[in-house]
C-alpha positions in Angstrom: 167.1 179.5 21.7 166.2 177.0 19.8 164.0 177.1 16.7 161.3 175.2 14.8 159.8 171.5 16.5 162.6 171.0 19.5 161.9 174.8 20.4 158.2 174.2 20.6 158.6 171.3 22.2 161.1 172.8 25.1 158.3 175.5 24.9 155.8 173.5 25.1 157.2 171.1 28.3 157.7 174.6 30.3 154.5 175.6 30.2 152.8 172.0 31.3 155.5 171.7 33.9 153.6 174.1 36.0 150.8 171.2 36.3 153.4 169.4 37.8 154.9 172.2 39.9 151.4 173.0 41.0 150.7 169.1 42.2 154.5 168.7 44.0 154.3 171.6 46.4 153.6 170.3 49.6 150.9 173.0 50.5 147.6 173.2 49.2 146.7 175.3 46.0 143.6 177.0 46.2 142.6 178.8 43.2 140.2 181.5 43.7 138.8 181.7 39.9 137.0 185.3 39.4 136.3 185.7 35.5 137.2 183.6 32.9 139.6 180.4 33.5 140.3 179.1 30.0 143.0 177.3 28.2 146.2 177.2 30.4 144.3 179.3 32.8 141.7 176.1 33.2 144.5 174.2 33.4 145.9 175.9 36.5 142.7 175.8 37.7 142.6 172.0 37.4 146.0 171.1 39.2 144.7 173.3 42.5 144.1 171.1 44.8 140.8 173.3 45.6 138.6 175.2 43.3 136.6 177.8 44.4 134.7 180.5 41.6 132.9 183.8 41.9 129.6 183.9 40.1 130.8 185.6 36.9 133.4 182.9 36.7 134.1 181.1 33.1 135.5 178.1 32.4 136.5 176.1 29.2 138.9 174.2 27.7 139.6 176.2 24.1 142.5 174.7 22.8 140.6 173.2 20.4 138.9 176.2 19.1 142.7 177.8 17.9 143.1 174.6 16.1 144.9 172.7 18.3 144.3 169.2 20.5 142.0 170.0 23.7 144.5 167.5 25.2 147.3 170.0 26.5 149.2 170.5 29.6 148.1 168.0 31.2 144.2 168.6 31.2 143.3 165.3 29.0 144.9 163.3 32.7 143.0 165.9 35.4 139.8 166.9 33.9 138.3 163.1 33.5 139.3 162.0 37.1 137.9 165.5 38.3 134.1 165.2 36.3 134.3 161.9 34.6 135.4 160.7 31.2 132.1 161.5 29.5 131.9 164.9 30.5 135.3 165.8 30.3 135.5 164.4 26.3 132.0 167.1 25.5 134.0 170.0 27.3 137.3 169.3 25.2 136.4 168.3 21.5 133.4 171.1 21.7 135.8 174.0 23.7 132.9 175.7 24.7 132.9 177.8 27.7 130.5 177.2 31.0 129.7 179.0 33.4 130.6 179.2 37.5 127.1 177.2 38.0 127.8 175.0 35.8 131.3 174.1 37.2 129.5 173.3 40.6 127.1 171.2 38.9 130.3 168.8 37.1 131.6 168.9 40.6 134.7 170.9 39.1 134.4 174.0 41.8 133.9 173.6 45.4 131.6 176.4 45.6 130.3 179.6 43.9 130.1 182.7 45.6 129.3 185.9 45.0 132.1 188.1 43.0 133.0 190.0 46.2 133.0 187.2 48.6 135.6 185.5 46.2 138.8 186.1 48.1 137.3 186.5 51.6 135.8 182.5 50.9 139.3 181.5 49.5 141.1 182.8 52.4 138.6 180.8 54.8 138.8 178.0 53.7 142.8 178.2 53.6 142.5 179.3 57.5 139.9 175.9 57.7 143.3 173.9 56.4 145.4 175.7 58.5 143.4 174.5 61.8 145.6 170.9 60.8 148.4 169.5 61.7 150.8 170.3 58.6 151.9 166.7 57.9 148.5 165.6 57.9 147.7 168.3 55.6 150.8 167.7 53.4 150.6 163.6 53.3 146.9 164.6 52.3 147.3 166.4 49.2 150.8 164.0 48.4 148.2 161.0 49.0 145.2 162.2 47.2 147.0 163.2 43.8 148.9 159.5 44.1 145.7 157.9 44.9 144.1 159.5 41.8 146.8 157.4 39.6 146.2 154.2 41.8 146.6 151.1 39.7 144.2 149.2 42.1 142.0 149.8 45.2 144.6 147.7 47.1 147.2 149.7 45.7 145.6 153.1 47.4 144.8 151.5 50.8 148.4 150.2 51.0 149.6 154.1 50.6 147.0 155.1 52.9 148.2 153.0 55.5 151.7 153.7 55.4 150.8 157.0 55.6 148.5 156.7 58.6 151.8 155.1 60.2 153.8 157.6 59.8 151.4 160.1 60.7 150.9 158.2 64.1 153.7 158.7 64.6 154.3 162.7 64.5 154.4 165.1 67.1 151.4 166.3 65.3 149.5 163.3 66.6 150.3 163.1 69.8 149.5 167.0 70.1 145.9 167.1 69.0 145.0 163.4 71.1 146.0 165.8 74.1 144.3 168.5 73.1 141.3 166.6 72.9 141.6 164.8 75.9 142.2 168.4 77.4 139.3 170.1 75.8 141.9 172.8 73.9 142.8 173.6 69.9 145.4 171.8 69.1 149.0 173.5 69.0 151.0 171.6 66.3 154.4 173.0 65.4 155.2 174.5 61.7 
């Protein structure tokens, strides 16, 4: 392999390709975050598409604390659109760590639950998702993350509506209109 800056630098571009890994697969990512989440662990954290932490949970950004940028794979771009810019500048030039509460209070976690309810919470709320029709749930996620990056309000509404389009016209949608007409759960095909 290669040494010196252009092997750091291939190094360094396979690690943050996870974030983008993480934010192409179709599915959604839960993360179920039980201890501490920091540095590219926070990271992964960030690119789920759902956050959920057990009480003992820690978060925190700590590059900088090693002597690095906090600005590394990819959380300078997720962490400000998640908790705002002001927030998200305090957690990265100080690195310090905060706790599961905390998170809930930034709006970074979904919830906090107790340490043993972690996975059984996680696991629910991937059942919750599961309940939808796929492409809905799919052109969701694929939606949101794009919408995230949206140039202009315009911009998002025009994606959302060729989205609701195509949705419209899916199996998926015609399924659940007559399952609600016929007072049933939908059956939607995988």
């Amino acid at each position: 392999g290669l040494r010196g800056p252009a092997g750091a630098l291939r190094a360094q571009a396979h690690i943050a390709g996870l974030m983008t890994h993480l934010r192409r697969i179709p599915q959604p990512v839960i993360a179920a975050v039980n201890g501490p989440a920091v540095g590219g662990g926070f990271a992964l954290a960030l690119f789920s598409d759902v956050r959920i932490a057990a009480a003992s949970a820690r978060f925190g950004v700590q590059f900088i604390r090693v002597g690095l940028s906090g600005c590394d794979v990819g959380v300078s771009y997720a962490l400000p659109r998640l908790i705002g810019a002001s927030r998200a500048f305090e957690l990265m030039l100080t690195g310090r760590q905060f706790d599961a509460t905390e998170a809930d209070r930034l709006g970074l976690v979904s919830r906090v639950v107790p340490d043993g309810e972690l996975l059984d919470s996680a696991f629910g709320v991937a059942d919750e998702i599961c309940q939808n029709a796929p492409f809905g749930v799919v052109m969701t996620k694929e939606v949101m993350w794009a919408n995230l990056a949206a140039p202009s309000l315009e911009a998002a509404i025009h994606l959302e509506n060729r989205t609701q389009i195509l949705a419209s016209q899916s199996g998926d949608f015609v399924e659940a209109l007559a399952a609600f007409a016929q007072k049933r759960p939908p059956h939607f095909a995988t």
